[in-house]
ZAMARGU-4260 file (C-alpha; in steps of 0.2 Angstrom, whole numbers, plus 5000, padded with zeros to 4 digits):
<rodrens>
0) 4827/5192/5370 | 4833/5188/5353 | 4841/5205/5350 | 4855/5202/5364 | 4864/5192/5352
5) 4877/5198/5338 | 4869/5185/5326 | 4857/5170/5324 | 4861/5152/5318 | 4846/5141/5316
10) 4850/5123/5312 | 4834/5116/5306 | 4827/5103/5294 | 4819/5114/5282 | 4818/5133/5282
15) 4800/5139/5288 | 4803/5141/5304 | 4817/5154/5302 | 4803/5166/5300 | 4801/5168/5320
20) 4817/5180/5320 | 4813/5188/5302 | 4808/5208/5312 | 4823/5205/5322 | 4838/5218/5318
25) 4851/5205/5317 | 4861/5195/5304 | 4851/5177/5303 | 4859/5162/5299 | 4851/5146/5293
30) 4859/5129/5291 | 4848/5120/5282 | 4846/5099/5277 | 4831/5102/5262 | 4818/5111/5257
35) 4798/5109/5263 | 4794/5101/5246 | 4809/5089/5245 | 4807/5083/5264 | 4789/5080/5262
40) 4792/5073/5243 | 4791/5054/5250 | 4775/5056/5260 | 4765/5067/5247 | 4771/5053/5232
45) 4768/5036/5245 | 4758/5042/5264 | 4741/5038/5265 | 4726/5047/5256 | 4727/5058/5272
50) 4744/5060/5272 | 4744/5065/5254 | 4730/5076/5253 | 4736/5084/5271 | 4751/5087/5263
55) 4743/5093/5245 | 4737/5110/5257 | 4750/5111/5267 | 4766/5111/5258 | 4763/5126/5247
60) 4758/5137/5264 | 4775/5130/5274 | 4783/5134/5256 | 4779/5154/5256 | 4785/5154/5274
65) 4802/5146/5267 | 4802/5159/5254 | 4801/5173/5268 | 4813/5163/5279 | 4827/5160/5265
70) 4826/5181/5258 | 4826/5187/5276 | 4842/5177/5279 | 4860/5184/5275 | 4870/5168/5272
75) 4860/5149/5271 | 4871/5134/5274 | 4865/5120/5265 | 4868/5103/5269 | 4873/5095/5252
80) 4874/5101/5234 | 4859/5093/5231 | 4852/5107/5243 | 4863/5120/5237 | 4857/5117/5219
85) 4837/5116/5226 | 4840/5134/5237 | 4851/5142/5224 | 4837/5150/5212 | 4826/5156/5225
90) 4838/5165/5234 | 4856/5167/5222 | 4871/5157/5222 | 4879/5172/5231 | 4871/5168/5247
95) 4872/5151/5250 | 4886/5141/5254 | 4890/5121/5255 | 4892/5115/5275 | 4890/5097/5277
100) 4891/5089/5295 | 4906/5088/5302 | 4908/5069/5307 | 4921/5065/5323 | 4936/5056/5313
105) 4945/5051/5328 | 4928/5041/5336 | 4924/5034/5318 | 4942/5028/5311 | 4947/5012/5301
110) 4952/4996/5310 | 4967/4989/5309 | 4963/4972/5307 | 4944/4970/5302 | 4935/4955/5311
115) 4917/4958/5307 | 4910/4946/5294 | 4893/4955/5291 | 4886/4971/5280 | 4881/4987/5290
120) 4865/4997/5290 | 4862/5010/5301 | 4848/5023/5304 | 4828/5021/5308 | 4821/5007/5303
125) 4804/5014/5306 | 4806/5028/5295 | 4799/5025/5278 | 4810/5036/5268 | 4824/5025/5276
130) 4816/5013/5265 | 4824/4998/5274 | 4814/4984/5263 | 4827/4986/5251 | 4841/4982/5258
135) 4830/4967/5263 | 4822/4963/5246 | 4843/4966/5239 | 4849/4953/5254 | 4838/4940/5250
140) 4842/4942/5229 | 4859/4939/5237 | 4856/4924/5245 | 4855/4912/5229 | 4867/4920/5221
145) 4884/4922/5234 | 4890/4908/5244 | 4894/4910/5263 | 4886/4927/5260 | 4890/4937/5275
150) 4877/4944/5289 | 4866/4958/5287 | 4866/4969/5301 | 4854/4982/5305 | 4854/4996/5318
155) 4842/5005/5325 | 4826/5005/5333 | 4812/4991/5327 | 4809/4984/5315 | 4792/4987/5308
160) 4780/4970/5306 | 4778/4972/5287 | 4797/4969/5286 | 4798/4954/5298 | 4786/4946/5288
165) 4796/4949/5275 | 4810/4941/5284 | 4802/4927/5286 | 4796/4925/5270 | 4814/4923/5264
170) 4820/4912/5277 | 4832/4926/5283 | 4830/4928/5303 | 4846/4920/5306 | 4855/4929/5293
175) 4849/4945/5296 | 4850/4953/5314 | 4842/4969/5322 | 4853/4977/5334 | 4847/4993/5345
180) 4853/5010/5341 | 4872/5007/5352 | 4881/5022/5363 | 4894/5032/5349 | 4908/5018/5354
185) 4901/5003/5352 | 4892/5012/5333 | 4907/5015/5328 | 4916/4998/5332 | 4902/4994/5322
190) 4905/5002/5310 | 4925/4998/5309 | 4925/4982/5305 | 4910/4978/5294 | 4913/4972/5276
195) 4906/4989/5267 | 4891/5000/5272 | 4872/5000/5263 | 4861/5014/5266 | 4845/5013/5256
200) 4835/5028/5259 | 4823/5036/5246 | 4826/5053/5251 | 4843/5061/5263 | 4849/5078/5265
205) 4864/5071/5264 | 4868/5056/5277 | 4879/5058/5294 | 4880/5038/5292 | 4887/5037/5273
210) 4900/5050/5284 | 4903/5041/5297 | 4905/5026/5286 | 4919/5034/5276 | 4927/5042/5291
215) 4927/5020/5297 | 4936/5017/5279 | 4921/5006/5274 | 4916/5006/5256 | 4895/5014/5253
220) 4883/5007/5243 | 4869/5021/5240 | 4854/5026/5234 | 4858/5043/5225 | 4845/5050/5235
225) 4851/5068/5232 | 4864/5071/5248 | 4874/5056/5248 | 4879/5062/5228 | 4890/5077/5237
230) 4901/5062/5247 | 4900/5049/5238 | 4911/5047/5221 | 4906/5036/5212 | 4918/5023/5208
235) 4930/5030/5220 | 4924/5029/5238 | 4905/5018/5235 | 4892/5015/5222 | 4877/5024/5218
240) 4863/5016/5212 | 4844/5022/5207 | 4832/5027/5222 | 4820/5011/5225 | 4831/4997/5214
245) 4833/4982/5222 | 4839/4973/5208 | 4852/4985/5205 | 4859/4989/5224 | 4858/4966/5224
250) 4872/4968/5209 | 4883/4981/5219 | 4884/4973/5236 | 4888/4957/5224 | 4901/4969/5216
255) 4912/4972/5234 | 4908/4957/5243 | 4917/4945/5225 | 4931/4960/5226 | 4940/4962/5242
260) 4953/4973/5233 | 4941/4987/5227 | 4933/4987/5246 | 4948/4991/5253 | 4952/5004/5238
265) 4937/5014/5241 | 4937/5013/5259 | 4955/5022/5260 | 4948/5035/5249 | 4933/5037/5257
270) 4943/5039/5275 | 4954/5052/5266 | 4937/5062/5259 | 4932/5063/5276 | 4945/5068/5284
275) 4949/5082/5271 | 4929/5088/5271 | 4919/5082/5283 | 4929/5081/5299 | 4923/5093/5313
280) 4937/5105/5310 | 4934/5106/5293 | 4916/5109/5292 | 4915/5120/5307 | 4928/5132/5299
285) 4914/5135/5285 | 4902/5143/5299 | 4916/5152/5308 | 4922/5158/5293 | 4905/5165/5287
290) 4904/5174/5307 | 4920/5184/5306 | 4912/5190/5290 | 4898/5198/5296 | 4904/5202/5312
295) 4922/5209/5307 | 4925/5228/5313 | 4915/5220/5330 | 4922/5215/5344 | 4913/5199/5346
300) 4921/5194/5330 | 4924/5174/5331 | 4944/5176/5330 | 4950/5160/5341 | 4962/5152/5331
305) 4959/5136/5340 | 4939/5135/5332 | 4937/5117/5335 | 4934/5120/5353 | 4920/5132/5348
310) 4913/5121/5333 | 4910/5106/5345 | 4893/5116/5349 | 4886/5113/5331 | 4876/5096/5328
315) 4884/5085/5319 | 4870/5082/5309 | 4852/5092/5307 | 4842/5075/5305 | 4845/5059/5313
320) 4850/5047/5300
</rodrens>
């Protein structure tokens, strides 16, 4: 079945399962978030003795499918540099190419007038390597140190128990509020008008929200967790701090909410960035791009000059964030 196609594009979260398609006689395509090892780095260093020892055996056998899967391929996309620079010596820089998600910058745009007086977190809160305690443990530092400290809002789906205890530990339920993953308009009127964005994660192939964040011309506070390094400058459109510092991501939410003038600075850069890179016209050109060059002489060769009809087919992102 396979074969009646001019190419193949797999969009996956880690390689291995390219190697379905590795006999077939046709230029393979993989658009990849991470690597095995990196996408299971959080469960083998935290899971459960289990989880850890499941993942002890498992991870070097997904790992030589990944090897098989990345040689058999005749271009990678990777999802961030932090990708790039993990694919690159196995296979050669010449092979793989940068291809962040394209993010819809027309959906996810500034307000005019901002109204919201709360800080935004998206994604799943259920997800450990979304490693929502911190921004929690960071809020609650927060809270003796900055008065009329703003709202913290979460979205996405529940909360674990762990966390609401936690919560209630600090006396936080009615500063901190939990809203249901929201239909892309309401997200992004979300997003607009929050005071700056906080993602948290131990561990991101590169993170559609930090995008969508910047496409809002909100300000990011990071972990550098690898992928949010490729759009995220520091000092310029967010700050970065170390994976798993509360202390340290406390003092740069401090830092923009006691300086309205820098929020507003980076989140004007950071809606530029993302209109430059990481909108859908600009990303999907990188695909369509790599296409006509491996079909070129064909006559299937992608040669619409109007791509952004044909690159509204590609996932915005490979992982939900």
């Amino acid at each position: 079945m396979l074969k009646r196609y001019d190419l193949l594009q797999f969009v996956v979260g880690s390689p291995p399962w390219v190697c379905v398609a590795e006999d077939v006689d046709r230029p393979i395509l993989v658009w990849t978030a991470t690597t095995t090892r990196a996408d299971r780095a959080s469960q083998m260093r935290n899971g459960s003795i289990t989880r850890r020892t499941w993942s002890s055996w498992m991870v070097p056998i997904a790992e030589r499918y990944e090897l098989r899967a990345l040689k058999a391929a005749a271009a990678i996309f990777a999802l961030s540099e932090y990708t790039r620079a993990a694919i690159e010596p196995i296979v050669g820089a010449d092979k793989v190419l940068l291809a962040p998600c394209g993010v819809d910058t027309d959906l996810f745009r500034p307000a005019a007038n901002p109204t919201g007086n709360y800080i935004l977190w998206v994604g799943r809160l259920s997800d450990a390597r979304k490693n929502v305690r911190l921004v929690l443990e960071a809020y609650a530092m927060l809270r003796k140190t900055v008065e009329d400290l703003p709202d913290l809002y979460l979205v996405g789906d529940h909360l674990p128990n762990p966390d609401v205890a936690f919560l209630r530990s600090q006396q936080l339920e009615n500063k901190v509020r939990v809203i249901e993953r929201r239909g892309p308009e309401e997200l992004a009127e979300l997003y607009r008008n929050a005071r700056f964005f906080v993602l948290s994660s131990d561990e991101e192939g590169l993170g559609i929200v930090i995008l969508e964040a910047m496409a809002s011309g909100l300000a990011v506070v990071s972990t550098n967790c690898g992928g949010p390094a490729t759009a995220i400058t520091e000092g310029k459109t967010g700050l970065l701090i170390p994976i798993g510092d509360a202390k340290a991501l406390a003092q740069a939410m401090e830092k923009l909410l006691l300086n309205p003038p820098l929020r507003q600075r980076m989140g004007m850069e950071g809606r530029r960035v993302a209109e430059e890179r990481f909108s859908v016209a600009a990303a999907g050109k990188i695909f369509l791009d790599t296409y006509d060059k491996l079909l070129r002489g064909s006559e299937q060769a992608v040669t619409d000059p109007h791509f952004e009809n044909c690159v509204s087919t590609i996932p915005a992102s490979t992982t939900e964030t």
